[in-house]
C-alpha positions in Angstrom: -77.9 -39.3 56.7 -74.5 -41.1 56.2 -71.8 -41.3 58.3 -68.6 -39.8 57.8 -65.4 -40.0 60.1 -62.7 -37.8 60.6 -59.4 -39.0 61.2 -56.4 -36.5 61.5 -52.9 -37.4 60.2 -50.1 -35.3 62.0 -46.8 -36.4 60.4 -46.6 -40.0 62.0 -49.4 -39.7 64.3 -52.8 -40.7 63.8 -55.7 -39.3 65.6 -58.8 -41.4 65.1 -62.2 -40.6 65.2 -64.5 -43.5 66.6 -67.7 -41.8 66.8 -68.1 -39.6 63.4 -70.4 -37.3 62.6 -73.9 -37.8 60.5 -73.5 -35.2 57.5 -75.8 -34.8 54.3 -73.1 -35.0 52.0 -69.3 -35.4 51.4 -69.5 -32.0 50.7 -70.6 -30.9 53.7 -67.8 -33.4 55.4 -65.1 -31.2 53.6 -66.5 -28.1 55.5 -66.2 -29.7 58.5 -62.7 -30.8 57.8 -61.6 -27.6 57.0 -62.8 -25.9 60.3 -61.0 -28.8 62.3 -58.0 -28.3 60.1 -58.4 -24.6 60.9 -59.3 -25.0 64.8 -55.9 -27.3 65.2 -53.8 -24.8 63.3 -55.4 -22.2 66.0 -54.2 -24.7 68.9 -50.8 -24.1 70.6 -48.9 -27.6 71.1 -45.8 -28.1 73.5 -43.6 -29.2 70.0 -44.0 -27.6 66.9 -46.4 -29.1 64.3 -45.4 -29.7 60.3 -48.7 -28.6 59.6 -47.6 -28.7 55.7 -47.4 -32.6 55.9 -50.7 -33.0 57.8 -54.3 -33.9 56.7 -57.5 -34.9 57.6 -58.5 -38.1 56.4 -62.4 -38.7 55.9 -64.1 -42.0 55.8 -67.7 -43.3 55.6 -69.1 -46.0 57.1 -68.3 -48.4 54.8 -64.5 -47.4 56.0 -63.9 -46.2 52.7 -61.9 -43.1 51.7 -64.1 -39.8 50.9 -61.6 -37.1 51.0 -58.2 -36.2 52.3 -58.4 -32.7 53.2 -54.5 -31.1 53.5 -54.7 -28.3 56.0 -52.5 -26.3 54.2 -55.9 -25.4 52.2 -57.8 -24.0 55.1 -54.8 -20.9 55.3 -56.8 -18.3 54.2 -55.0 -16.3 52.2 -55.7 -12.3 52.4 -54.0 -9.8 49.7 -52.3 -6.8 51.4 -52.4 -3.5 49.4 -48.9 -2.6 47.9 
């Protein structure tokens, strides 16, 4: 199984992730971005967080880029009747 690392870009800050995870594919790496994205947006911070301008940034092991997951698109959206 590859590799895939999970770093987390909060405006200037970089959160890097040494370890990684072993996934089957880069699609199941963007489900586990998205539940990271949506755990962090879940987590209450001393300062308030821009989450519009942060992402998580997923490499393999070769270090290169697989996805940039904006967590913006882990809001789930739910329609309220009129």
């Amino acid at each position: 199984m590859p590799r895939y690392f999970f770093n987390v870009h909060i405006g200037s800050d970089v959160l890097g992730d040494p370890d990684g995870q072993d996934l089957r594919d880069p699609d199941q790496a963007w489900e586990v971005a998205k539940a990271m994205a949506q755990n962090l947006m879940q987590t209450e911070f001393e300062r308030p967080i821009n989450w519009a301008s942060a992402y998580v940034e997923v490499k393999d092991q070769s270090e290169e880029i697989v996805l940039e997951f904006p967590f913006l698109e882990a809001i789930q959206v739910t329609q309220q009747p009129h």
